[in-house]
MIDOSE-1310 file (N, C-alpha, C; in nm, 2 decimals, decimal comma, always signed):
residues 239
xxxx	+15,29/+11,78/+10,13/+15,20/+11,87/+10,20/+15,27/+11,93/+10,32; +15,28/+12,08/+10,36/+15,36/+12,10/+10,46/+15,23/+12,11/+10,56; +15,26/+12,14/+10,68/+15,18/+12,20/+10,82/+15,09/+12,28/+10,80; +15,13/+12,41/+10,73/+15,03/+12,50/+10,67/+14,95/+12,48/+10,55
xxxx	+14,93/+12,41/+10,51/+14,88/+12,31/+10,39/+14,78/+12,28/+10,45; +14,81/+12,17/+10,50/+14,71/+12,05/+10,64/+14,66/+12,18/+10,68; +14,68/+12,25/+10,77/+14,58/+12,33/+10,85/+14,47/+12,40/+10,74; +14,52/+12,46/+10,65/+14,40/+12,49/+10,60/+14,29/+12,43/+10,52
xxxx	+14,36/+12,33/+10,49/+14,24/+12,24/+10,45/+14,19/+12,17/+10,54; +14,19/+12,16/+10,65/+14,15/+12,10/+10,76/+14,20/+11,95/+10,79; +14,06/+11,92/+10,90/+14,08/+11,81/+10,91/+14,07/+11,68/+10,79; +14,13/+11,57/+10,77/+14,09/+11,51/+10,69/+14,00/+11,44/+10,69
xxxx	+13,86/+11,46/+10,70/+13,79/+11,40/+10,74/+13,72/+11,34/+10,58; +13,63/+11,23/+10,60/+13,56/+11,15/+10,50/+13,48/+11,25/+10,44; +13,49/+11,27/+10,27/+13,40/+11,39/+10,24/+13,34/+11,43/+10,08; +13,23/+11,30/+10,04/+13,19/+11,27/+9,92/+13,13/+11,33/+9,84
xxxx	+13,09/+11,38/+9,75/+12,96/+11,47/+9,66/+12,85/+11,38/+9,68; +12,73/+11,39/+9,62/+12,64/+11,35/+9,62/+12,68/+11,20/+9,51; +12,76/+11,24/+9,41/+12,75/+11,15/+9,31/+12,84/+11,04/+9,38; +12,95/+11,09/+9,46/+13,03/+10,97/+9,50/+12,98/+10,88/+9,63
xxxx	+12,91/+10,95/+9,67/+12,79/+10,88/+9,76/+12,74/+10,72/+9,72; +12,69/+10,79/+9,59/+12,59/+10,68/+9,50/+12,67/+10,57/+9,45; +12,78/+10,63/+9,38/+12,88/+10,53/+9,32/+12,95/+10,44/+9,48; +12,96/+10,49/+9,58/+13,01/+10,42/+9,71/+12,91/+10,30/+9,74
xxxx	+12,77/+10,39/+9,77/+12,68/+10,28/+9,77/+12,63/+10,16/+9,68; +12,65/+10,19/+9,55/+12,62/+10,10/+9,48/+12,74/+10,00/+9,48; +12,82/+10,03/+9,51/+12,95/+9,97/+9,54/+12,94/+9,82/+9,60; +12,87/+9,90/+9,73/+12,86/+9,79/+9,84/+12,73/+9,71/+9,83
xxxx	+12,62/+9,77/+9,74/+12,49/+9,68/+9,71/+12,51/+9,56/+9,62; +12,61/+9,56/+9,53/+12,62/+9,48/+9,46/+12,70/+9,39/+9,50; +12,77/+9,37/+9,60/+12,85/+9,26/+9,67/+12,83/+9,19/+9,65; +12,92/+9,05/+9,65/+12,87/+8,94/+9,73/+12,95/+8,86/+9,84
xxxx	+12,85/+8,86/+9,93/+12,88/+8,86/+10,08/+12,84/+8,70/+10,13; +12,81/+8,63/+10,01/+12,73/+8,51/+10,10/+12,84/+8,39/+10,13; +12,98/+8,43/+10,11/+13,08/+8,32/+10,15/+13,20/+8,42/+10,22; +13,11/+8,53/+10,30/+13,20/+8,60/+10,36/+13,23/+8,53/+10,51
xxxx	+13,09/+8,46/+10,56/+13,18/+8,38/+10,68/+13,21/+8,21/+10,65; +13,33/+8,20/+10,70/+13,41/+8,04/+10,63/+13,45/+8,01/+10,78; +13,41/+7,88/+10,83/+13,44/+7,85/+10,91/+13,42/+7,84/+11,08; +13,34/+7,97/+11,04/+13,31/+8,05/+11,18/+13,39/+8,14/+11,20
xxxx	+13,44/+8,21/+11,11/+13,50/+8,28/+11,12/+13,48/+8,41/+10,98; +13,45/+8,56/+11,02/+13,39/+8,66/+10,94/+13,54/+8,71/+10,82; +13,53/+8,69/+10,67/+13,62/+8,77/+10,67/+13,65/+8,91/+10,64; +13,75/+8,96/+10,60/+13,82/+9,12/+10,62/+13,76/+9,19/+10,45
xxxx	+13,62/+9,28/+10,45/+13,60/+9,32/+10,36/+13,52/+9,45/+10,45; +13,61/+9,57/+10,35/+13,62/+9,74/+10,42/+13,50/+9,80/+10,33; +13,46/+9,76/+10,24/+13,33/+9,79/+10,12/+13,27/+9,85/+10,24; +13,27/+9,99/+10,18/+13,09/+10,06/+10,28/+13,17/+10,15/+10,37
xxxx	+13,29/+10,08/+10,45/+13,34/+10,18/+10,55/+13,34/+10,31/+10,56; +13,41/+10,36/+10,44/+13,43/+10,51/+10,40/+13,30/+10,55/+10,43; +13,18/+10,54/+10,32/+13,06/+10,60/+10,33/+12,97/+10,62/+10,44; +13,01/+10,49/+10,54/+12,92/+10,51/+10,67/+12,97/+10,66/+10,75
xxxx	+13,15/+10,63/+10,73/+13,23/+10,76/+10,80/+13,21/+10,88/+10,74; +13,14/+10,90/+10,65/+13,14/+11,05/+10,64/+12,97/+11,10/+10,65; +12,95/+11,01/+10,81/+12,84/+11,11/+10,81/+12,79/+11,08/+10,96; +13,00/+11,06/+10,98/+13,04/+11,09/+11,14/+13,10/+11,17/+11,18
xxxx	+13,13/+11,29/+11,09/+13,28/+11,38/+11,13/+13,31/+11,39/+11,27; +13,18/+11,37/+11,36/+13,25/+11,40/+11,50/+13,33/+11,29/+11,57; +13,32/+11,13/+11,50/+13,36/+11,04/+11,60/+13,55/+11,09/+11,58; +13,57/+11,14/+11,53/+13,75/+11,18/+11,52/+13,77/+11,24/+11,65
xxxx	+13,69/+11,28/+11,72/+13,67/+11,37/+11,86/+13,67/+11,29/+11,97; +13,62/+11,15/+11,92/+13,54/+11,06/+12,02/+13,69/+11,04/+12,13; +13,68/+11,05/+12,24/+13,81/+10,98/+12,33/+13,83/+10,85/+12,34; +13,89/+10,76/+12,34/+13,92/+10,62/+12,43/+14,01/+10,62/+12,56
xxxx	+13,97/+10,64/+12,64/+14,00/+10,64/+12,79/+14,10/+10,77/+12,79; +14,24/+10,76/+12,85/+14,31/+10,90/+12,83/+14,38/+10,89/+12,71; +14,39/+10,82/+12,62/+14,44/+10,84/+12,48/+14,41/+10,96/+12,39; +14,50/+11,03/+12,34/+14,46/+11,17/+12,28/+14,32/+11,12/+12,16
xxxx	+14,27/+11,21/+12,08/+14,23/+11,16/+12,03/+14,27/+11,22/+11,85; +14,23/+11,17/+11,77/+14,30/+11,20/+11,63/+14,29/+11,38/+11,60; +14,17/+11,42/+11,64/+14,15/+11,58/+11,62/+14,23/+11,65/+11,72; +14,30/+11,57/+11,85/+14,39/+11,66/+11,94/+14,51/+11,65/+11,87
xxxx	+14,56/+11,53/+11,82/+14,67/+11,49/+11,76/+14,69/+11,63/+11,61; +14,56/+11,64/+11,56/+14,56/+11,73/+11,45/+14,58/+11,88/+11,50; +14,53/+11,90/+11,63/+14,56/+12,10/+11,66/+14,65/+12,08/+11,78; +14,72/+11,98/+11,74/+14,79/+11,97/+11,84/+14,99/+11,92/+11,83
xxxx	+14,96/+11,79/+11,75/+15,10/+11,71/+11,71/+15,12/+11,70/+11,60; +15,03/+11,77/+11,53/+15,02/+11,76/+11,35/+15,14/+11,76/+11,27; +15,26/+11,87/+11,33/+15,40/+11,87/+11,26/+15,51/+11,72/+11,30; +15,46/+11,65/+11,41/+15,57/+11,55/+11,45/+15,46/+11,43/+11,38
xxxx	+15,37/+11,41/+11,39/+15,24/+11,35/+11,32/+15,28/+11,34/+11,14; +15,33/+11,43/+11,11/+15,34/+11,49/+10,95/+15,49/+11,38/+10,96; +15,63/+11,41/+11,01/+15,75/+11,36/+11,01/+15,77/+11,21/+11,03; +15,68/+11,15/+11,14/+15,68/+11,03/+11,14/+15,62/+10,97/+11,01
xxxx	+15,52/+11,01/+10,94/+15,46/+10,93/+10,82/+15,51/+10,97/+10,75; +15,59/+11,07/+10,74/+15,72/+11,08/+10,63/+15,83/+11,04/+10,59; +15,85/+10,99/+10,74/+15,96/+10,91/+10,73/+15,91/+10,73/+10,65; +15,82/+10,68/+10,71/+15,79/+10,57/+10,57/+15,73/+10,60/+10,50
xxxx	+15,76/+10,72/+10,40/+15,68/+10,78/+10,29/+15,56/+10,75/+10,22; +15,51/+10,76/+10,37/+15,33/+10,71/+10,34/+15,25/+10,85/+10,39; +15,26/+10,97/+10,31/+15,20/+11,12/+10,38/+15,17/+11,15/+10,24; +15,09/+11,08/+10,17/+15,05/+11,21/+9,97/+14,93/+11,18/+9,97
xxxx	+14,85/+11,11/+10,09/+14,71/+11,14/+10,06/+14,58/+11,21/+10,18; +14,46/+11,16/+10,14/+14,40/+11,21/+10,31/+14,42/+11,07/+10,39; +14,39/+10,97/+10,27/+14,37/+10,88/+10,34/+14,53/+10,84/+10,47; +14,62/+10,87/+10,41/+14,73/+10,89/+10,47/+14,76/+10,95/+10,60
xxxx	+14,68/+11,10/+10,54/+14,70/+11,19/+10,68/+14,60/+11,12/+10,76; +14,52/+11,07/+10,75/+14,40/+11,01/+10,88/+14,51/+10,91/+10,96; +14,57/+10,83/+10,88/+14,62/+10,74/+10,91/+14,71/+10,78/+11,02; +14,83/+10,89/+10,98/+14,90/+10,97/+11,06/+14,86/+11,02/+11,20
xxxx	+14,70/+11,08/+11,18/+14,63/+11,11/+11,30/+14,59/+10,99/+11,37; +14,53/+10,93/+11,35/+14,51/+10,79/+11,42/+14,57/+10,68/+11,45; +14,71/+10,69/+11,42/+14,81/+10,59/+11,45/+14,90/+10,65/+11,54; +14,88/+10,75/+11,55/+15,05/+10,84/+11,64/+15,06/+10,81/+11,78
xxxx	+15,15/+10,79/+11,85/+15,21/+10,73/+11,94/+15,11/+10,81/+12,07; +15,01/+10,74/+12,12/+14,93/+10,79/+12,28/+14,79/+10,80/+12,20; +14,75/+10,81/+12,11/+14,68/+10,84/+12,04/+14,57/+10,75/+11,99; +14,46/+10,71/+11,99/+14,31/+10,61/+11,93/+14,18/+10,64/+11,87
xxxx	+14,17/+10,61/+11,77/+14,04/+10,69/+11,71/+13,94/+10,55/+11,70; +13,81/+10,58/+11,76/+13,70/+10,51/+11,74/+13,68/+10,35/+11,66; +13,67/+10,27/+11,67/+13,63/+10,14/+11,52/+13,50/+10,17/+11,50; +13,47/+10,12/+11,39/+13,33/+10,07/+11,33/+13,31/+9,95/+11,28
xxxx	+13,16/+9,88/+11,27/+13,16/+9,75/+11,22/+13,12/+9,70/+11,11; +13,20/+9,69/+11,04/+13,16/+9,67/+10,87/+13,08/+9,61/+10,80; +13,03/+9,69/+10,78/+12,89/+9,70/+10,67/+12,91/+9,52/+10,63; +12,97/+9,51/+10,60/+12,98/+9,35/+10,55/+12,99/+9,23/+10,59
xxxx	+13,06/+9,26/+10,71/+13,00/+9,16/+10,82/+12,86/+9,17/+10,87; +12,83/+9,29/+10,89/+12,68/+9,26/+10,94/+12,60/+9,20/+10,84; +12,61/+9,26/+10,73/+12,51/+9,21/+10,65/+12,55/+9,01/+10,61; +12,65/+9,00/+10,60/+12,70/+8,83/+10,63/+12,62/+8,77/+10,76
xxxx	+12,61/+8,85/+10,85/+12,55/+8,81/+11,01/+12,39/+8,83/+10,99; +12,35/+8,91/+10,93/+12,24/+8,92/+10,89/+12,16/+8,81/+10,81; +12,23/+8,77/+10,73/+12,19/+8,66/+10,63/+12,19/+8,51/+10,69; +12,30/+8,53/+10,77/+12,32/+8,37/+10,85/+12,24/+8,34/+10,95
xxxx	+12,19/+8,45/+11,03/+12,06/+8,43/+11,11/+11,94/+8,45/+11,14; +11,90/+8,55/+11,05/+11,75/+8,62/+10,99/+11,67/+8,47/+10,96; +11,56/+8,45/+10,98/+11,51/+8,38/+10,96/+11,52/+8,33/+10,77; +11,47/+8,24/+10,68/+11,41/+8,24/+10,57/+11,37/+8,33/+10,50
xxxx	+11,23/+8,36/+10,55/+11,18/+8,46/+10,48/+11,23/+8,60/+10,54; +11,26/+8,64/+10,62/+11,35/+8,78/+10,66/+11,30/+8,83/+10,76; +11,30/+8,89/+10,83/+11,22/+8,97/+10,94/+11,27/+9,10/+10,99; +11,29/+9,14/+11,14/+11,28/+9,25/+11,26/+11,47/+9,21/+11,33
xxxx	+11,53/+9,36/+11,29/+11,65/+9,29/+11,39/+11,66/+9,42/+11,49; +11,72/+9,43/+11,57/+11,73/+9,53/+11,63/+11,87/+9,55/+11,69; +11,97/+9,67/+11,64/+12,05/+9,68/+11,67/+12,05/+9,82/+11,82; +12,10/+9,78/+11,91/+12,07/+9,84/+12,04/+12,15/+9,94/+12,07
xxxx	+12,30/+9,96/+11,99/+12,39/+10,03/+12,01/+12,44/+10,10/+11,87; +12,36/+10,21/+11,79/+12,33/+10,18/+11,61/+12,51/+10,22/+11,63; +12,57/+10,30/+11,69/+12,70/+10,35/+11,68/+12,72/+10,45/+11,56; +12,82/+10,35/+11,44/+12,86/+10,45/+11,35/+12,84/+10,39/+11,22
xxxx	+12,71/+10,36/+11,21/+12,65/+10,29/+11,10/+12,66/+10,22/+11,01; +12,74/+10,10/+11,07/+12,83/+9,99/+11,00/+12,71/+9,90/+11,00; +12,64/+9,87/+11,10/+12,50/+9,73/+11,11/+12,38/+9,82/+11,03; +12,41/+9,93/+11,02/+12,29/+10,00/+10,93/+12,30/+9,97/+10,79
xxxx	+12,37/+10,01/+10,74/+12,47/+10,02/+10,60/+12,41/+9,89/+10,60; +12,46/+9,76/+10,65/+12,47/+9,62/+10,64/+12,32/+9,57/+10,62; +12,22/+9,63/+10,71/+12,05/+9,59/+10,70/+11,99/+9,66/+10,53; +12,06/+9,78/+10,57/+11,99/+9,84/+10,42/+12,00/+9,76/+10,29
xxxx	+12,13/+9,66/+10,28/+12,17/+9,59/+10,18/+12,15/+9,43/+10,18; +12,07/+9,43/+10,30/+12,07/+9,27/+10,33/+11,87/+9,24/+10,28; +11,88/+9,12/+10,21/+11,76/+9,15/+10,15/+11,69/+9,07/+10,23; +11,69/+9,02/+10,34/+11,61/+8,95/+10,42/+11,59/+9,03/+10,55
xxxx	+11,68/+9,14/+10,57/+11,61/+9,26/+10,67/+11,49/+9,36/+10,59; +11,38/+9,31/+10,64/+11,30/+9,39/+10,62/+11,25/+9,50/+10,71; +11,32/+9,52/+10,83/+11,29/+9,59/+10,95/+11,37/+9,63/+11,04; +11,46/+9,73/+11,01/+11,58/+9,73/+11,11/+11,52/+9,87/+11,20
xxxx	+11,57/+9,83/+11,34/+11,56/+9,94/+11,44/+11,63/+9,94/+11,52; +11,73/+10,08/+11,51/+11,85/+10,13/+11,63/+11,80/+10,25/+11,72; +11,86/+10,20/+11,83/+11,83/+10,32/+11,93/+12,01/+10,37/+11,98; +12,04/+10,43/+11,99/+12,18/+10,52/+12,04/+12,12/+10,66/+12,06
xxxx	+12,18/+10,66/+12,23/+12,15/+10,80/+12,29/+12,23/+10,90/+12,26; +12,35/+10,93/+12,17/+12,43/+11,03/+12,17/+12,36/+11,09/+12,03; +12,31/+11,23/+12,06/+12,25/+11,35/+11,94/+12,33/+11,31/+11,87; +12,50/+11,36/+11,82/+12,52/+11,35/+11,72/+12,51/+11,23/+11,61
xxxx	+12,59/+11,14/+11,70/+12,55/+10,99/+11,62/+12,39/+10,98/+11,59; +12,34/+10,95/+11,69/+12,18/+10,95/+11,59/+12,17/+11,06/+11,48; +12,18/+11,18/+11,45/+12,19/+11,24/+11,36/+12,24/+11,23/+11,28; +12,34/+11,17/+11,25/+12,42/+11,09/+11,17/+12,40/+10,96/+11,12
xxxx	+12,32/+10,88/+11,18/+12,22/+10,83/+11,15/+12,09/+10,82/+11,08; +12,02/+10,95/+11,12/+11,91/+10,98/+11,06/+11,97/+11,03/+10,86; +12,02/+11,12/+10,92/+12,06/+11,13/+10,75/+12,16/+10,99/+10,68; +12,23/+10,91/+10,72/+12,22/+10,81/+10,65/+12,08/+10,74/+10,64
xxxx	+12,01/+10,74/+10,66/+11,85/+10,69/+10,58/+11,82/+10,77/+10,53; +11,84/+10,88/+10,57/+11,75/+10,97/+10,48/+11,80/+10,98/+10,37; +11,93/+10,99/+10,33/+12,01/+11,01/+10,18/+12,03/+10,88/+10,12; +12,03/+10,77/+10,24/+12,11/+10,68/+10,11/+11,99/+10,59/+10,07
xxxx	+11,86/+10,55/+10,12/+11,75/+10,46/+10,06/+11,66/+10,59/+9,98; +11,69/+10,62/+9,93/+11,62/+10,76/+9,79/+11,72/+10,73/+9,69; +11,85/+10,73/+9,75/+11,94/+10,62/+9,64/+11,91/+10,49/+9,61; +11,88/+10,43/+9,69/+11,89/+10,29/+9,68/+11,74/+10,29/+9,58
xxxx	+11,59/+10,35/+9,62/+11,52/+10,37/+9,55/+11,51/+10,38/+9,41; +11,62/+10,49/+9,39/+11,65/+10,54/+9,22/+11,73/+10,39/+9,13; +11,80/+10,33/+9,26/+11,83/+10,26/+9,19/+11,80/+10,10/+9,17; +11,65/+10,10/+9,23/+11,58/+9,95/+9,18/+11,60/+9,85/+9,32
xxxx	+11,65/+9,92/+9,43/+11,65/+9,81/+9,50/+11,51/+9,83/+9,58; +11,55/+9,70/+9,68/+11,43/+9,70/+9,73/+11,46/+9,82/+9,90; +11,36/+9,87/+9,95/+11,36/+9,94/+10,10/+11,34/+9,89/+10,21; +11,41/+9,88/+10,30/+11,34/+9,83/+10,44/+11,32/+9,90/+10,51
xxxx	+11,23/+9,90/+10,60/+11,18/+9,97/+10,72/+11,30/+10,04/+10,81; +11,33/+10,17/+10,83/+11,41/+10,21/+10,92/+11,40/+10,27/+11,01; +11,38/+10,22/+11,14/+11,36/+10,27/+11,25/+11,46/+10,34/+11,36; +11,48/+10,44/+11,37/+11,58/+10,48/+11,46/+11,52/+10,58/+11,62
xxxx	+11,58/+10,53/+11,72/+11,53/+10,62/+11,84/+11,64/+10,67/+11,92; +11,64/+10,76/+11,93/+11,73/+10,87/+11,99/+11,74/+10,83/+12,18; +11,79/+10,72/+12,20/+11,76/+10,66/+12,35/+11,87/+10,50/+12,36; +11,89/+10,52/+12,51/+11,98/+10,40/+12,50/+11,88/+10,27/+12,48
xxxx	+11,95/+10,13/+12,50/+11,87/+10,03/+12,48/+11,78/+10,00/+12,58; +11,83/+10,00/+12,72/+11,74/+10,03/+12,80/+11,63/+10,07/+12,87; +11,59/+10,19/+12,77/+11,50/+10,24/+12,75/+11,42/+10,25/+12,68; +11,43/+10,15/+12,58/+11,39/+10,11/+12,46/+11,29/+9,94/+12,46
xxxx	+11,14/+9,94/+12,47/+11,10/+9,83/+12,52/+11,00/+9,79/+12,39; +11,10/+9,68/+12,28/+11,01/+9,64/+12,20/+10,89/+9,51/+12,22; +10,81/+9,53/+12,16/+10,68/+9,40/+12,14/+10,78/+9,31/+12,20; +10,73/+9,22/+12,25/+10,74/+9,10/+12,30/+10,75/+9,00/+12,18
xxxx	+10,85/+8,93/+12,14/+10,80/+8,82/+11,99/+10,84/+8,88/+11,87; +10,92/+9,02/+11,85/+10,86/+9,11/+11,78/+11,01/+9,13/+11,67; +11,10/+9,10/+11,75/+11,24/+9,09/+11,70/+11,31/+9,00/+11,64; +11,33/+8,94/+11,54/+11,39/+8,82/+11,47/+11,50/+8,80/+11,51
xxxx	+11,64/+8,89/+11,52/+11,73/+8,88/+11,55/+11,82/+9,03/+11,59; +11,90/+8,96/+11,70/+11,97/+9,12/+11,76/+12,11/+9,14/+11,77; +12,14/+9,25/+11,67/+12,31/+9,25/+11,69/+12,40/+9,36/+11,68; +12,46/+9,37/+11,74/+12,51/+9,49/+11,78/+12,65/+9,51/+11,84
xxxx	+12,70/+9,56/+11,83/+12,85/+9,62/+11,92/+12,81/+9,67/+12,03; +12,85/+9,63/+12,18/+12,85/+9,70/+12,30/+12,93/+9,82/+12,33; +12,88/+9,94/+12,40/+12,90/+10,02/+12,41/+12,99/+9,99/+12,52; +13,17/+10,07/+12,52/+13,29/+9,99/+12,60/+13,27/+10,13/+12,70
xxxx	+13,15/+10,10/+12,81/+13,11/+10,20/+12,90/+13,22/+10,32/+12,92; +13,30/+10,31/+12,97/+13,32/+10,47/+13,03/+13,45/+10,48/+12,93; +13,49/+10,40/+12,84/+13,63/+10,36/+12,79/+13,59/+10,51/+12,64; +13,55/+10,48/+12,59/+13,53/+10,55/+12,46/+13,39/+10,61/+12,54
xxxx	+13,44/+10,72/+12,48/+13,33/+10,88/+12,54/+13,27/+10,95/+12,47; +13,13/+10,91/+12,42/+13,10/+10,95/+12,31/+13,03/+11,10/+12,30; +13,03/+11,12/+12,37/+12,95/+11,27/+12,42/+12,93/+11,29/+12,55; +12,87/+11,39/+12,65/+12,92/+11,43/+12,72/+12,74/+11,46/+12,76
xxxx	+12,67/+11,38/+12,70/+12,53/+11,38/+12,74/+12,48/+11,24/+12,85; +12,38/+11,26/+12,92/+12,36/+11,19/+13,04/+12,33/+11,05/+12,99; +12,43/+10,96/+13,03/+12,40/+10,75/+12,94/+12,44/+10,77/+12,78; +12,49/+10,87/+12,76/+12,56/+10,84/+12,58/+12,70/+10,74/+12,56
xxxx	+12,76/+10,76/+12,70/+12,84/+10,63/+12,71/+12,85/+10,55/+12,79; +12,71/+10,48/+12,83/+12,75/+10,42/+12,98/+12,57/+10,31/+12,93; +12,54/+10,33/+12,83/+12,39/+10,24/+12,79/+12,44/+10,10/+12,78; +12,36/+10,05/+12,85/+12,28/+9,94/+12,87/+12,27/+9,81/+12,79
xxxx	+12,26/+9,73/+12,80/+12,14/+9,63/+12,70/+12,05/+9,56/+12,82; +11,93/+9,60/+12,76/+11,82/+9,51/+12,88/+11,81/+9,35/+12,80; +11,79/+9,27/+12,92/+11,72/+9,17/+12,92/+11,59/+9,13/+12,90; +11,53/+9,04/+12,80/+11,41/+9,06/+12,75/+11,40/+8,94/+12,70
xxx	+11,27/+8,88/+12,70/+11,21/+8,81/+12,58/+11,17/+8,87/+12,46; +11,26/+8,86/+12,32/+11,21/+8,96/+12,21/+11,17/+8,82/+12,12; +11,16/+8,76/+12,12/+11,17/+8,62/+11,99/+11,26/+8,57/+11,99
């Protein structure tokens, strides 16, 4: 692929049909995750990742402190970006070129938490019969992904103040449990609120279990809206 290639196809960002959506999700529904933690210790399974990322295109934008970020690196270092991943002839796919963008030297693009660990963390501390978890920081819908497929969340609720992410958010429920429906599983309750955690004051007793990724305050910059990177976790009696 030359320079002028890359640019016009754009960025390489995560980008499924409807059908490969389904086949992604069903992917990850049928797992099994119940000897994914050994030891005390979570292991390394990427199942779900792709699918939660393409329905983040903006976190490629996201900064980590003064580190460029992969989409500066793309309208920006794309031809020295292209030579280095050529040189260990790892540049013939997208998955590649992301790679190239988010590995280049000054450069950091966002993490996410995998769908399969949570759902492993889910299972290990959810009560028995299942209940209310509440993730306080939903991010980039790695602990969402993880509740939708965990059959003992019956009740998940994220709050994250940054518009885009919640929106990104919202339509991951909205598209992928109409799949999950079609295809015989069971649905949980999805609650999502457009607000940091802070701000956010559940029932008393009301929450079975709470987990989440802390938001790395001023370090990763997720928007440019007032507490989208700087929220909270309050102190509370939840259960």
């Amino acid at each position: 692929m030359t320079v002028n290639e890359v640019y016009e196809a754009g960025f390489p960002i995560y980008c499924f049909t409807f059908q490969e959506k389904r086949e992604k999700l069903h992917q990850f529904l049928k797992g099994d995750y119940r000897r994914l933690i050994r030891n005390g210790v979570i292991g390394q399974n990427m199942t779900g990742l792709a699918l939660c990322w393409s329905f983040f295109p903006h976190s490629w934008s996201v900064q980590c402190g003064d580190m460029l970020t992969p989409m500066q690196v793309f309208s920006n270092q794309l031809e020295d970006a292209l030579v280095r991943r050529r040189a260990m002839d790892k540049c013939k796919t997208a998955s590649d070129l992301r790679k190239a963008l988010s590995t280049y030297s000054g450069a950091q693009g966002v993490s996410n938490f995998r769908p399969s660990a949570a759902l492993a963390l889910y299972n290990r501390y959810l009560p028995k019969e299942g209940g209310t978890v509440w993730d306080m920081s939903s991010g980039f819908g790695g602990r969402l992904l993880g509740a939708m497929a965990c059959r003992k969340v019956r009740r998940y609720i994220g709050t994250d103040p940054a518009t885009l992410t919640h929106e990104g958010l919202c339509a991951m429920r909205d598209e992928l449990l109409p799949m999950m429906d079609t295809m015989g599983y069971r649905i949980p309750a999805i609650e999502l609120h457009h607000m940091g955690s802070e701000d956010f004051p559940p029932e008393p007793e009301s929450i079975d279990c709470c987990l989440s990724s802390p938001p790395y305050s001023s370090h990763e910059k997720y928007s440019d809206e007032p507490n989208s990177h700087t929220s909270g976790f309050r102190r509370m009696n939840c259960g």
